[in-house]
ROSE-4610 file (N, C-alpha, C; in Angstrom, 1 decimal, always signed):
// ROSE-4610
residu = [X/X/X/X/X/X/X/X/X/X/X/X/X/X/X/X/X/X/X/X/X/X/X/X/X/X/X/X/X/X/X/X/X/X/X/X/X/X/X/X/X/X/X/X/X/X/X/X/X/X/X/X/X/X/X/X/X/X/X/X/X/X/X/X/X/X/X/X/X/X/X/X/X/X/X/X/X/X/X/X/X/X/X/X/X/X/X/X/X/X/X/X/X/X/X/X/X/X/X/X/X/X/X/X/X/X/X/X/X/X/X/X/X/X/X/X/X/X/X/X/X/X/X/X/X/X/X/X/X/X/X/X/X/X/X/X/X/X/X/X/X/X/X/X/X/X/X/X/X/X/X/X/X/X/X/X/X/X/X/X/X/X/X/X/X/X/X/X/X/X/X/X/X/X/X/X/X/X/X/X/X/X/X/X/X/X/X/X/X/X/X/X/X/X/X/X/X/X/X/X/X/X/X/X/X/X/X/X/X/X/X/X/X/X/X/X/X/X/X/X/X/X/X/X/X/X/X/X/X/X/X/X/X/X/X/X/X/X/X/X/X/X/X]
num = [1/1/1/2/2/2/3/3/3/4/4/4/5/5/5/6/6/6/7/7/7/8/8/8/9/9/9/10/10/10/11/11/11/12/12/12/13/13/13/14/14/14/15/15/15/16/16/16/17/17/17/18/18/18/19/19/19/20/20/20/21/21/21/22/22/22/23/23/23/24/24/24/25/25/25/26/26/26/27/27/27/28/28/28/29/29/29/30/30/30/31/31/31/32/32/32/33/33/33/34/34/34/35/35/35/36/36/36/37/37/37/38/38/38/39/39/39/40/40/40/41/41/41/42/42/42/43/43/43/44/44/44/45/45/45/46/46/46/47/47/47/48/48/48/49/49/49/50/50/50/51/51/51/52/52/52/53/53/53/54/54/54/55/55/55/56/56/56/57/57/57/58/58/58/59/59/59/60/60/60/61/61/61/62/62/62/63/63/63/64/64/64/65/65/65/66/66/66/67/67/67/68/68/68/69/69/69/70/70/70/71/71/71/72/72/72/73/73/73/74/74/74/75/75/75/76/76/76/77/77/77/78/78/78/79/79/79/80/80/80/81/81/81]
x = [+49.5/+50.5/+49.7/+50.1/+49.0/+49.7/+49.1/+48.7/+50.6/+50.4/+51.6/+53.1/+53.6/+54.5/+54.5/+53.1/+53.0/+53.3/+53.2/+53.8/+55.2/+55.7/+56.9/+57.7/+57.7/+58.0/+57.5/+56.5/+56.2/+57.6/+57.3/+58.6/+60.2/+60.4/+61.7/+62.1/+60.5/+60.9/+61.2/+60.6/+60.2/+61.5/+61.2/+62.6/+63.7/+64.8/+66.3/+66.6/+66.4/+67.1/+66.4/+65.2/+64.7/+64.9/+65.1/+65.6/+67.4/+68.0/+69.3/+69.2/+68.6/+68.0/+67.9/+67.2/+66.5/+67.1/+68.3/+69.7/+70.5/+71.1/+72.1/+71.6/+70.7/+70.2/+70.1/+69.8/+69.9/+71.3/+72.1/+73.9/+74.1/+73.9/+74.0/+74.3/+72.5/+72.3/+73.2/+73.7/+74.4/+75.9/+76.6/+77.7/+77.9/+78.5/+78.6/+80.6/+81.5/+82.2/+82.6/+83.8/+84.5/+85.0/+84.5/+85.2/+86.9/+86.7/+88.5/+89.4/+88.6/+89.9/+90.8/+92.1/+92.6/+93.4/+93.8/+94.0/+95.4/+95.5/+96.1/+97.7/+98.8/+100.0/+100.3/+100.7/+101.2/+102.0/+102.8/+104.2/+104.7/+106.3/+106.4/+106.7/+106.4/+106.1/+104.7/+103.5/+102.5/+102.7/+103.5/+103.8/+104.7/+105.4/+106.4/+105.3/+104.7/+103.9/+103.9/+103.9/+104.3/+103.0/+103.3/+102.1/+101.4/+102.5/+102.3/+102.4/+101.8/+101.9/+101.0/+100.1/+99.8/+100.8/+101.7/+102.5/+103.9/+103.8/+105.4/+104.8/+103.6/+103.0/+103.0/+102.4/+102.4/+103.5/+104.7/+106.3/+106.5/+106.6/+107.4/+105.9/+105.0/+104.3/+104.3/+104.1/+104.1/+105.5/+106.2/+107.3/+108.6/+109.2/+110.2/+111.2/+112.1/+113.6/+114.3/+114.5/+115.0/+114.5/+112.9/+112.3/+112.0/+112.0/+111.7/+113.3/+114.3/+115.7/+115.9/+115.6/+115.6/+114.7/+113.6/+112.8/+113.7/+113.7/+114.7/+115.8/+116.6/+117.7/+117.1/+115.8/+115.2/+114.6/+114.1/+113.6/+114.9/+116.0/+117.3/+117.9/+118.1/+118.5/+117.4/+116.6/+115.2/+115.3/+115.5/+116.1/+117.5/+118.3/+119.8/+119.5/+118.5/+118.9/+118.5]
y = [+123.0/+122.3/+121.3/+120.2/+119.2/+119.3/+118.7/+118.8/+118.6/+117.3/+116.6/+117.1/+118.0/+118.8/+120.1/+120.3/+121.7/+122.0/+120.4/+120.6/+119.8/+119.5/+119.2/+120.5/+121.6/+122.9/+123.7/+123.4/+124.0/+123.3/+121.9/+121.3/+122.2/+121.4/+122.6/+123.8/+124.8/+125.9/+126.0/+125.2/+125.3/+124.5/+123.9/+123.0/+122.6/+123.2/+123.0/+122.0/+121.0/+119.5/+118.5/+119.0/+118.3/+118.9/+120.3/+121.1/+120.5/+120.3/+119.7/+118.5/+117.5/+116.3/+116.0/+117.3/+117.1/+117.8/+118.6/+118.8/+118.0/+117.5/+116.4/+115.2/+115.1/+114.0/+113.8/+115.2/+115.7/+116.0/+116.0/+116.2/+115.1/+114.1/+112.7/+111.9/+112.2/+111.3/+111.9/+113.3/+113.9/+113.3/+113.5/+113.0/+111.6/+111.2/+109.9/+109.6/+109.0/+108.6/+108.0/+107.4/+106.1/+105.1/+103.8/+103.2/+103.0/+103.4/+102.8/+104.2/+105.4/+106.2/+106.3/+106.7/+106.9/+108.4/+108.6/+109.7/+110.4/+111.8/+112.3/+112.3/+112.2/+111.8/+113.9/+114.0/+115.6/+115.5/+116.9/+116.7/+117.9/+117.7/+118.1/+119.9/+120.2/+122.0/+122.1/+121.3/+121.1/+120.7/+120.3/+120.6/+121.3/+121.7/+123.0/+124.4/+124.8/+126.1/+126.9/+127.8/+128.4/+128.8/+128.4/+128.2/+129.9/+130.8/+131.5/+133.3/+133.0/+134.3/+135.4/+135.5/+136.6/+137.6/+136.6/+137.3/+137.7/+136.9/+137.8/+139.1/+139.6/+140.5/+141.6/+140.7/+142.1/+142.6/+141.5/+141.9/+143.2/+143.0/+143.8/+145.3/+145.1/+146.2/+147.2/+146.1/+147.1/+146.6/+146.1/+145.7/+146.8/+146.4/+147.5/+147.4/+148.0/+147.7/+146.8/+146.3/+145.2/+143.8/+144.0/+142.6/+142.1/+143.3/+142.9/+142.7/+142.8/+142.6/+141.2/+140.4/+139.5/+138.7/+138.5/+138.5/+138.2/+139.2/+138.9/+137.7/+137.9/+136.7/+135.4/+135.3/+133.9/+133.2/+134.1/+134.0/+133.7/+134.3/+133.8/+132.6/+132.4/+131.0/+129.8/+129.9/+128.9/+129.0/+129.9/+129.4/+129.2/+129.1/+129.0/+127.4/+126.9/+125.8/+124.4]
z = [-73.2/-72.4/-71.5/-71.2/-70.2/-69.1/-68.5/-66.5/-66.3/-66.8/-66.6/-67.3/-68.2/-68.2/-67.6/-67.2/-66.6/-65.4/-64.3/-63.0/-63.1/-64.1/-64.1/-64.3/-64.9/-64.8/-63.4/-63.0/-61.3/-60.7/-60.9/-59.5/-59.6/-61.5/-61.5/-60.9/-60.8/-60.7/-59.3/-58.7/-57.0/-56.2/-56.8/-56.2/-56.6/-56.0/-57.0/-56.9/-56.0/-56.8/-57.3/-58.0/-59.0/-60.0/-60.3/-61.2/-61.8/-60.7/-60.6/-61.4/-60.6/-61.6/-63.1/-63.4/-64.9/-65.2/-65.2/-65.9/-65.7/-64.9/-64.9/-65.9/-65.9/-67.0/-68.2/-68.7/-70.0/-70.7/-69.6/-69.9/-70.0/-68.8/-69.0/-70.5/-71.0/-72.3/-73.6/-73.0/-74.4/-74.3/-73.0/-72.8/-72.7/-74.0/-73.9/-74.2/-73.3/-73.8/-74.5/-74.8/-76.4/-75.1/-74.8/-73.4/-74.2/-75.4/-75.7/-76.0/-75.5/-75.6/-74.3/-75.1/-74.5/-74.0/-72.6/-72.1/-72.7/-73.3/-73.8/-73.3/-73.4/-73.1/-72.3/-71.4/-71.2/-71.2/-72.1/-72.3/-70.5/-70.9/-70.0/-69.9/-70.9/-71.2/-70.0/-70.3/-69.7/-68.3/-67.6/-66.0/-65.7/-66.5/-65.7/-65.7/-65.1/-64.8/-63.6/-63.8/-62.3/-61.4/-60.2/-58.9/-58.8/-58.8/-58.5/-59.1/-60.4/-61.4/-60.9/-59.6/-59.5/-58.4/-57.9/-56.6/-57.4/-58.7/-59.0/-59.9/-60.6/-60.9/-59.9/-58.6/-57.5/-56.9/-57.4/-56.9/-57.6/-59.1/-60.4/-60.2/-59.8/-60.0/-58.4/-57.5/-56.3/-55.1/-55.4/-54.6/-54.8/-53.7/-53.6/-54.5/-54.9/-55.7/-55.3/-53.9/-53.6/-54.0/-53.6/-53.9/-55.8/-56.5/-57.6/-58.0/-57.4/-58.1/-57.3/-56.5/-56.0/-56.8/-57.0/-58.4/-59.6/-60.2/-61.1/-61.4/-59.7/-59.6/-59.8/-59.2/-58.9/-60.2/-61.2/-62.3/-63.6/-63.2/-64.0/-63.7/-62.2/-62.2/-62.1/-62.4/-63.0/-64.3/-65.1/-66.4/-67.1/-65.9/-66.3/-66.0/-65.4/-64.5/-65.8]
């Protein structure tokens, strides 16, 4: 190994933002875009998603009988709607 890749591997090791560096760079030259593509159309299945799927999980699993039947209501009339 010569002098000169051998402290290029010391700096990496020693110092994270030249380590940072000489990864970002190497992603760089792989990542190349098309300047003429174009950005995918989202339909709109793709923005109806719900904000908040871990709190109606923790309703139906640890909430009371009232709050998971309230739950319920709110989840029927968002699909009645």
């Amino acid at each position: 190994m010569s002098s000169n890749s051998n402290q290029q591997s010391i700096d990496t090791l020693t110092h994270p933002s030249v380590y940072r560096d000489t990864v970002n760079c190497q992603r760089r030259k792989s990542d190349t875009t098309d300047v003429n593509m174009k950005p995918q159309n989202e339909t709109k299945q793709n923005q109806d998603w719900d904000l908040y799927p871990q709190l109606i999980r923790q309703i139906e699993n640890e909430g009371s009988e009232e709050q998971v039947k309230r739950l319920h209501q709110l989840e029927l009339e968002k699909s009645n709607q």
